[in-house]
C-alpha positions as CSV (number, residue, x, y, z in Angstrom):
1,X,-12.7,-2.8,-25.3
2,X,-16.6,-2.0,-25.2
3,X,-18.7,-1.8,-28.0
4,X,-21.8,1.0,-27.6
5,X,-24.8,-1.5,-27.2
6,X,-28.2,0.0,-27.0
7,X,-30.9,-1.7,-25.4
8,X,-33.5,-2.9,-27.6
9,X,-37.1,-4.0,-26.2
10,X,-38.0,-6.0,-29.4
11,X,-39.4,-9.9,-29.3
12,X,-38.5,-9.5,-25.6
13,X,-37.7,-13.0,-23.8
14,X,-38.8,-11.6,-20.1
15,X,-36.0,-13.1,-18.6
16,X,-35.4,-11.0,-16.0
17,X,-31.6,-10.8,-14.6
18,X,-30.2,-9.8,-11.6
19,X,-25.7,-9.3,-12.3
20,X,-24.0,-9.6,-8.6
21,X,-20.3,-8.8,-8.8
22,X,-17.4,-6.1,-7.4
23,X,-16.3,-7.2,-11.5
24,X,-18.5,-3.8,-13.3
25,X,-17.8,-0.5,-14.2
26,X,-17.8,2.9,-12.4
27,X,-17.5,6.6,-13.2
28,X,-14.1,6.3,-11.2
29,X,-13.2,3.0,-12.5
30,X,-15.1,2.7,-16.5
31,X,-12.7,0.0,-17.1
32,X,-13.6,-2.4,-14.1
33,X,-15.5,-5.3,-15.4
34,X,-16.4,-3.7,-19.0
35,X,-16.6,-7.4,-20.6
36,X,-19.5,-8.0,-17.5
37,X,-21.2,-4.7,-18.4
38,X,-20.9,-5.5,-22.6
39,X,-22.7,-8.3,-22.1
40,X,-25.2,-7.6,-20.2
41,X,-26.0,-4.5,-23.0
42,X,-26.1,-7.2,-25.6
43,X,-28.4,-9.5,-23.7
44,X,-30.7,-6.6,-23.6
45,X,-30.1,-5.7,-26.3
46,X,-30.7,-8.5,-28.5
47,X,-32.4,-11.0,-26.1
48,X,-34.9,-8.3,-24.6
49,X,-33.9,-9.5,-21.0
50,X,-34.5,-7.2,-18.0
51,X,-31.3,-6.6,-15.8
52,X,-30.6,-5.3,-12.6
53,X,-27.3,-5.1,-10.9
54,X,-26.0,-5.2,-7.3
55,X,-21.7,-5.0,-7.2
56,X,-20.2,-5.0,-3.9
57,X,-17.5,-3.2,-3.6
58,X,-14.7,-4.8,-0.8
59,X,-13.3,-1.5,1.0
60,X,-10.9,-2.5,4.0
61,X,-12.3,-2.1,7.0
62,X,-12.2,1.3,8.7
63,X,-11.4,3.2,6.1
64,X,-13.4,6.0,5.0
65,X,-16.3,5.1,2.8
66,X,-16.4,6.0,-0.9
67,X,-18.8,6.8,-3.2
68,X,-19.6,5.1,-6.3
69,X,-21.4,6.6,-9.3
70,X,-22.8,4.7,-12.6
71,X,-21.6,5.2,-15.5
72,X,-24.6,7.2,-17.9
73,X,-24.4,4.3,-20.2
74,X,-25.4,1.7,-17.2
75,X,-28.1,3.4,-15.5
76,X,-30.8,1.4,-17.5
77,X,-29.4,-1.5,-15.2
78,X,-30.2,0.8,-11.7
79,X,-26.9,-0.3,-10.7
80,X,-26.5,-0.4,-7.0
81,X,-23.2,-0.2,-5.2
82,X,-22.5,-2.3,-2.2
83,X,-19.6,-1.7,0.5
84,X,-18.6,-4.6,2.0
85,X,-15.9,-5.4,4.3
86,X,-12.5,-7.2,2.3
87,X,-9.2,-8.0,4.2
88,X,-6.6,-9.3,2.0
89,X,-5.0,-13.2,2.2
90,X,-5.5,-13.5,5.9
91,X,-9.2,-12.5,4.9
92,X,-9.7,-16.1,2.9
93,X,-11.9,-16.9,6.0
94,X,-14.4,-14.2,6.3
95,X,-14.5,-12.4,2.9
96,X,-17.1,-14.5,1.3
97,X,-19.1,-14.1,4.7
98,X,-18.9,-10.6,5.1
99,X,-20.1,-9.7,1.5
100,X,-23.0,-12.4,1.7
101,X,-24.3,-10.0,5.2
102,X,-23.5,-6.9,3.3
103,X,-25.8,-8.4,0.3
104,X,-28.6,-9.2,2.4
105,X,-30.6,-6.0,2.8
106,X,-30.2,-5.4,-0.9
107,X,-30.8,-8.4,-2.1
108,X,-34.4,-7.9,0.0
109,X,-34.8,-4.3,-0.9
110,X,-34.4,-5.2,-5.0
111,X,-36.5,-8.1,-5.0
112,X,-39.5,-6.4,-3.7
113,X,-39.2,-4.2,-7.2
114,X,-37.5,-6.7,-9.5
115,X,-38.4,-10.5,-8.6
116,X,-35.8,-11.7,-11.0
117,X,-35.6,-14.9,-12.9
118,X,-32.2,-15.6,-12.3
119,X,-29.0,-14.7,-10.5
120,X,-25.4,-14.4,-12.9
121,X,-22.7,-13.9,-10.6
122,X,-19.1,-13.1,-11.5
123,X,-16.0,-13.9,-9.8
124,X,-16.0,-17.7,-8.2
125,X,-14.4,-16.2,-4.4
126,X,-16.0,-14.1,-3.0
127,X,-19.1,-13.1,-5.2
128,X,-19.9,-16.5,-6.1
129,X,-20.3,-18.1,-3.0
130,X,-21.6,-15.3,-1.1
131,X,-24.3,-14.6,-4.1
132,X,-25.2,-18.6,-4.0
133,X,-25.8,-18.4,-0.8
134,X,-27.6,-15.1,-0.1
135,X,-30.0,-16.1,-2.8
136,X,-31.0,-19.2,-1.6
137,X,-34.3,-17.7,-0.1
138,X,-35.4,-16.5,-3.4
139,X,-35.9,-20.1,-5.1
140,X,-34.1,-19.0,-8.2
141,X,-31.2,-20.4,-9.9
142,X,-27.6,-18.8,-9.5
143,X,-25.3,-18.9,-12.4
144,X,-21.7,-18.0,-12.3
145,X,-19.0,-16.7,-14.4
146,X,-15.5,-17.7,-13.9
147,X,-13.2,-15.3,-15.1
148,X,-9.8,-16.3,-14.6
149,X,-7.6,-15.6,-11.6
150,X,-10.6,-16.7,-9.8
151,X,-9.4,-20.1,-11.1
152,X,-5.9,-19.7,-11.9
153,X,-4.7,-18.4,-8.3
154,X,-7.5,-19.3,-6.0
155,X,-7.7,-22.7,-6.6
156,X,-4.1,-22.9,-5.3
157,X,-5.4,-21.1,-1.9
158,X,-7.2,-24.3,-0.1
159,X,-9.6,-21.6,2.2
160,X,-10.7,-20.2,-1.1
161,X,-10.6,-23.4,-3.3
162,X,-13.4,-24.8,-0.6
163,X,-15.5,-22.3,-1.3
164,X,-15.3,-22.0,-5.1
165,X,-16.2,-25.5,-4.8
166,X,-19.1,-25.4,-3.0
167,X,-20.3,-22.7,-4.8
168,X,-20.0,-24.4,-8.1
169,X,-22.0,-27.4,-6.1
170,X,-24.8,-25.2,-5.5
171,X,-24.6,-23.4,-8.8
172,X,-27.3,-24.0,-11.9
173,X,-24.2,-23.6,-13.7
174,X,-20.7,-22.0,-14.6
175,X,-19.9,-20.1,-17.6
176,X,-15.9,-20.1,-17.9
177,X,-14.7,-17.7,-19.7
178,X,-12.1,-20.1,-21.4
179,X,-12.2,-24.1,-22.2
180,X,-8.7,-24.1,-20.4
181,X,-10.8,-22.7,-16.8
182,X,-13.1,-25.0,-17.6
183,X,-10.7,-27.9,-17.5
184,X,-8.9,-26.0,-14.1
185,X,-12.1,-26.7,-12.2
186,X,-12.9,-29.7,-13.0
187,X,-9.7,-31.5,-12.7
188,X,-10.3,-29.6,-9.3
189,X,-13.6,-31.6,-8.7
190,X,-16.4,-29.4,-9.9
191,X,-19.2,-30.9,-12.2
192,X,-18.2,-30.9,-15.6
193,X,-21.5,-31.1,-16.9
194,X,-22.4,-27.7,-15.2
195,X,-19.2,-26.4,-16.9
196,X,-19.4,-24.3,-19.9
197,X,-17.1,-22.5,-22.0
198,X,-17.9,-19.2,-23.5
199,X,-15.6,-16.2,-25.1
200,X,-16.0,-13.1,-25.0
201,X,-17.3,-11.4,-27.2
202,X,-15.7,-8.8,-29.8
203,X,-16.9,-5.4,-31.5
204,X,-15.9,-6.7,-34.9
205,X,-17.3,-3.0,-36.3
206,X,-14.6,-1.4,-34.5
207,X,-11.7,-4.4,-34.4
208,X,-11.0,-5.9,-38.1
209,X,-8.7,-5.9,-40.8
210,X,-7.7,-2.8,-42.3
211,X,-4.8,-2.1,-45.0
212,X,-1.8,-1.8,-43.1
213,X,-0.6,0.9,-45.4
214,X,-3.8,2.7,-45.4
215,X,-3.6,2.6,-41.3
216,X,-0.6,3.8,-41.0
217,X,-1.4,6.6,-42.9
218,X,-3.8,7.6,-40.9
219,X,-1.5,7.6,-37.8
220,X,1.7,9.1,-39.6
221,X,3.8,5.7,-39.1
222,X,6.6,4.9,-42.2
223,X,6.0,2.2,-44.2
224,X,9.4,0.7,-43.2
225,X,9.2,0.4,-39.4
226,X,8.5,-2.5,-37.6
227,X,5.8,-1.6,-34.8
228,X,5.3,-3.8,-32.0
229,X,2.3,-2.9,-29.6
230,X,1.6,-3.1,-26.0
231,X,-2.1,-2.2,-24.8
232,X,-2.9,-2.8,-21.4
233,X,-2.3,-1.4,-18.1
234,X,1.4,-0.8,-16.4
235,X,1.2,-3.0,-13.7
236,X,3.0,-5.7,-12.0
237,X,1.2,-8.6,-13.4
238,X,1.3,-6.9,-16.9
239,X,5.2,-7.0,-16.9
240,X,5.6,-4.3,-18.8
241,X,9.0,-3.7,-17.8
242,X,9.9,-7.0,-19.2
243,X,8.9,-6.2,-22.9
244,X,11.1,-3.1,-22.5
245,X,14.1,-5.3,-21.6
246,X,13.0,-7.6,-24.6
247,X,13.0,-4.3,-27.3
248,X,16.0,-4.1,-26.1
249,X,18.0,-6.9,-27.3
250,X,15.6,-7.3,-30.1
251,X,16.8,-3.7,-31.1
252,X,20.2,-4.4,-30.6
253,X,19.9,-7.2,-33.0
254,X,21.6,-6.8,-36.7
255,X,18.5,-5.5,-39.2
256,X,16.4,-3.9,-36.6
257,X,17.0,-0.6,-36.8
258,X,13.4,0.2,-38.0
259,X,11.8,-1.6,-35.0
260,X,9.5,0.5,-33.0
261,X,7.4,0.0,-29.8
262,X,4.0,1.8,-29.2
263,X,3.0,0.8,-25.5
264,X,-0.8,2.1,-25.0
265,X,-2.4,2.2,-21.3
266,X,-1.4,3.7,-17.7
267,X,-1.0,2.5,-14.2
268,X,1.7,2.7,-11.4
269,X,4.5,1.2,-13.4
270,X,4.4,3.7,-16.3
271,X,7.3,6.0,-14.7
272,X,9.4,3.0,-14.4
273,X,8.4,1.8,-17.6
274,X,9.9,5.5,-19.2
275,X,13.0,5.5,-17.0
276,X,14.2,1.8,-18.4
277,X,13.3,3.0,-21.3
278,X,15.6,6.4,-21.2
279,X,18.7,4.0,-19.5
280,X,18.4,1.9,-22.5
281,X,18.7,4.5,-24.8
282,X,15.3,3.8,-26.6
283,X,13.6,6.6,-26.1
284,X,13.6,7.9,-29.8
285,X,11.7,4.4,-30.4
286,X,9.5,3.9,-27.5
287,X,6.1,5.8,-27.3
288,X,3.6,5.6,-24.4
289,X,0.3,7.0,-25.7
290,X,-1.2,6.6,-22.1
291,X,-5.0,5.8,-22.6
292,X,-6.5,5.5,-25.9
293,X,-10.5,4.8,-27.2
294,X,-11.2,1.8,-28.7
295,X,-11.3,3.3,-32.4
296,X,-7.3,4.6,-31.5
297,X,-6.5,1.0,-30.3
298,X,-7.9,-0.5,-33.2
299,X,-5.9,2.1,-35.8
300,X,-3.1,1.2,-34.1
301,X,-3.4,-2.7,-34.0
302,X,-4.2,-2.4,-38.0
303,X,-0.7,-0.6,-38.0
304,X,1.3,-2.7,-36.0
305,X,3.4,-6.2,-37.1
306,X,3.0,-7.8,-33.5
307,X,1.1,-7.8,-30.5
308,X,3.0,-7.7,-27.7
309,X,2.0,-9.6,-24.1
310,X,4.7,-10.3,-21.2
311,X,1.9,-10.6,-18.3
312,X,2.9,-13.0,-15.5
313,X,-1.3,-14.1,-14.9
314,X,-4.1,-13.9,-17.1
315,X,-7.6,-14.9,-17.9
316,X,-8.0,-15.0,-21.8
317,X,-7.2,-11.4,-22.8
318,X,-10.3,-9.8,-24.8
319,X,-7.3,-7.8,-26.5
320,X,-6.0,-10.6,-27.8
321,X,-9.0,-11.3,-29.5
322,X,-9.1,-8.2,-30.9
323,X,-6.0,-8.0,-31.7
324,X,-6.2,-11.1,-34.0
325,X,-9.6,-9.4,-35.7
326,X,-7.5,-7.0,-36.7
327,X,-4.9,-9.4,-38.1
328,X,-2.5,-8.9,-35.6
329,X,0.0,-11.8,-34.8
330,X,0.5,-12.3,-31.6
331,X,3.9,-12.8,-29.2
332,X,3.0,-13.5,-25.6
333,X,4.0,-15.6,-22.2
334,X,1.9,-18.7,-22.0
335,X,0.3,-18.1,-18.7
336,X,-3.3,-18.3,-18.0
337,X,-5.5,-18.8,-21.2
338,X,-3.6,-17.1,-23.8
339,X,-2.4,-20.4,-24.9
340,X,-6.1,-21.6,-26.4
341,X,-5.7,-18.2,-28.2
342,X,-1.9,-18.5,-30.0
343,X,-1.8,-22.6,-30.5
344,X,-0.9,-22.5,-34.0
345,X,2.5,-20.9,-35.5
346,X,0.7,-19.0,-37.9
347,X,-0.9,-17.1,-35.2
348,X,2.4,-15.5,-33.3
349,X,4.6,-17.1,-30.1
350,X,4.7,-18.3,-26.8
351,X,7.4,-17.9,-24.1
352,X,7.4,-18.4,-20.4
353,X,6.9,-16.4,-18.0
354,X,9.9,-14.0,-17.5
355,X,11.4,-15.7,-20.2
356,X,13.2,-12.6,-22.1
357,X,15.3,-14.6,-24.2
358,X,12.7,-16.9,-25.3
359,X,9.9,-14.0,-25.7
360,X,13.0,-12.4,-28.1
361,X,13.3,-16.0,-29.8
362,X,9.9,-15.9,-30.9
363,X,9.3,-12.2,-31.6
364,X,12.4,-12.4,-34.3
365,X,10.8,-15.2,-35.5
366,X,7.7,-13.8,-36.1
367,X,8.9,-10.2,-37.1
368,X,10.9,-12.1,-39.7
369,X,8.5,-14.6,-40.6
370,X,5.3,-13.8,-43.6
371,X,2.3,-13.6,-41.4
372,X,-1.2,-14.4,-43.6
373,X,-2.9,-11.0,-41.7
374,X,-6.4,-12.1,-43.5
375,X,-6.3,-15.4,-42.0
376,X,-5.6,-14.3,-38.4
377,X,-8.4,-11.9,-38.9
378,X,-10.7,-14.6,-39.9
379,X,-10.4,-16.3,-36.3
380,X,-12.4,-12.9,-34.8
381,X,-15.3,-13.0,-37.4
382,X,-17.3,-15.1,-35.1
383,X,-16.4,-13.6,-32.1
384,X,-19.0,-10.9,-32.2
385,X,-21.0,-10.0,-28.6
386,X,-24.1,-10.6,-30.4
387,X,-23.1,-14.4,-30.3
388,X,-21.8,-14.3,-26.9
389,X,-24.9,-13.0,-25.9
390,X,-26.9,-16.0,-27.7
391,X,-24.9,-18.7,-25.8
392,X,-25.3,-16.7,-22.2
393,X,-29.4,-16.6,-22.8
394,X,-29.2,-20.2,-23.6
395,X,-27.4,-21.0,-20.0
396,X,-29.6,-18.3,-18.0
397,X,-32.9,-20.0,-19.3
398,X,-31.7,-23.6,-19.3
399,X,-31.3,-22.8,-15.6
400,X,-34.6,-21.2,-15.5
401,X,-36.3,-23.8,-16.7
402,X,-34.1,-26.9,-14.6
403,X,-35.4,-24.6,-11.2
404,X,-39.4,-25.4,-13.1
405,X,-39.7,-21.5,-12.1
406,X,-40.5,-20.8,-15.9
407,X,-43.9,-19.7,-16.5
């Protein structure tokens, strides 16, 4: 969730930023690439850096074109929206070509009124490659952002894997958003050295403990039930309908009867997601709230007794994070990064992917278990964008200064 970062002009570094990625918001789409957007606020915000943003956006081809609107909050950045051609799998060939032509003329038409500093480029395949090599004219350092199924599936897809690779050769750097991404790409053959490992940040005003009691107050919840919470979109990768088949048996389990499941979000899956839910007979204990503000999510994760994550692929899940600020244990599959996030007991449990029985194993466990909510709280008081922010101006003007195009 974002955090409402104004830009602030004081002690200005003059580091001036150019973002290049499909991976930021939209009026259509607020959501896409909000962590991107959040930290570029806060590197204006509390760095004083100048940024300017260029996000292609892959469209297949013959199709009619769209057209993309910033969001009020953004247009400070003069965000500029880039169609470039995208065919899917068989497309590992061209894709990273065609958006490096499509960036061209931009690229050209923004430096003339913002010769930045630097280049930070999210999304290792396509972006990255085709932003480290379109920029190679303009003498300035590109740094890139792994995110996480840039690494996690691409590097599995050799056509793609190539290019993440080069791209990382000819990067000043990579800022992963997870040690565990970090490790992925090395062991793949990237530079460790030009590897590093930053989280995202958290809006710890919004996302910390709270009374349960006092929360649930607020959002008319009895003090006996036993809320687990879902917040993310009903897709495919999400799984969604596999934590309905897991409240299932966990309800059907002797002493549950007060358990409850509060699924937040929307997406193509939700009308399945209600139909298994009415076939299981659950639908006195199931609510969907469809979309929430990051205030309701937080009320709500002050409420709850577990977190709930079944995704089949993930990066590491800024929900998580603030999920734990708010005390929250967490029960999840152990796919992507989330496993860097819940490595202690204390913290919740891990299954497998598709694992329903073992998801069900550790969510009894952990429903049934004393959970130390101020110590899980704890883990996201340093997780503040402010301090993200802080470790992304000390990459930017590391590379900055390693191109000897500081003045």
């Amino acid at each position: 969730m974002a955090t409402d970062l104004t830009p602030s002009r004081e002690n200005p570094s003059g580091l001036r930023i150019l973002f290049v990625s499909n991976l930021f918001p939209d009026e259509r789409e607020p959501y896409r690439g909000l962590d991107n957007a959040t930290v570029l606020k806060a590197l204006q915000q509390w760095k004083g850096c100048e940024v300017r943003v260029l996000s292609p956006r892959p469209s297949l081809p013959l199709l009619p074109a769209k057209e993309w609107r910033a969001r009020v909050e953004d247009l400070d950045m003069g965000p500029r929206f880039v169609r470039t051609g995208y065919v899917p799998k068989v497309g590992s060939l061209i894709n990273h070509r065609w958006m490096k032509a499509s960036l061209s003329r931009p690229l050209a038409e923004t430096h003339r009124r913002f010769p930045w500093d630097v280049v930070l480029a999210s999304w290792l395949y396509p972006d990255g490659w085709a932003a480290v090599n379109a920029c190679t004219r303009y003498k300035a350092p590109v740094v890139l952002i792994a995110q996480g199924s840039d690494v996690h599936r691409y590097l599995h897809m050799p056509a793609r894997r190539t290019c993440i690779l080069d791209a990382v050769a000819e990067s000043a750097g990579v800022i992963t958003r997870s040690k565990s991404l970090a490790t992925l790409l090395a062991d793949a053959g990237a530079d460790r050295a030009k590897l590093v490992p930053i989280t995202n940040g958290i809006d710890t005003a919004v996302f910390k403990f709270v009374d349960k009691g006092t929360a649930r107050q607020t959002l008319n919840v009895p003090p006996e039930a036993r809320v687990l919470l879902y917040v993310g979109n009903f897709l495919p990768v999400k799984n969604p309908l596999m934590l309905v088949k897991a409240f299932e048996k966990l309800c059907a389990q002797r002493g549950n009867e007060h358990l409850r499941l509060v699924m937040v979000g929307k997406g193509p899956l939700q009308g399945e997601v209600q139909a298994a839910v009415a076939r299981a007979g659950l639908a006195e204990r199931v609510h969907l709230t469809g979309p929430l503000s990051s205030a309701k999510v937080a009320e709500w994760m002050q409420a709850a007794d577990v977190f709930c994550m079944t995704s089949r692929n993930e990066g590491l899940p800024n929900v998580i994070l603030e999920a734990q600020a708010c005390g929250l244990p967490v029960v999840a599959t152990a796919v992507g990064s989330i496993p860097e996030l819940v490595d202690e007991p204390w913290k919740g449990g891990l299954a497998a992917s598709e694992d329903v029985d073992g998801w069900v194993g550790e969510a009894g466990r952990v429903l049934l278990g004393p959970m130390d909510k101020l110590r899980i709280a704890g883990l996201g008081a340093t997780r503040t964008w402010q301090s993200a922010a802080e470790r992304y101006f000390e990459v930017l003007q590391g590379a900055v200064r390693g191109s000897g195009n500081d003045s």
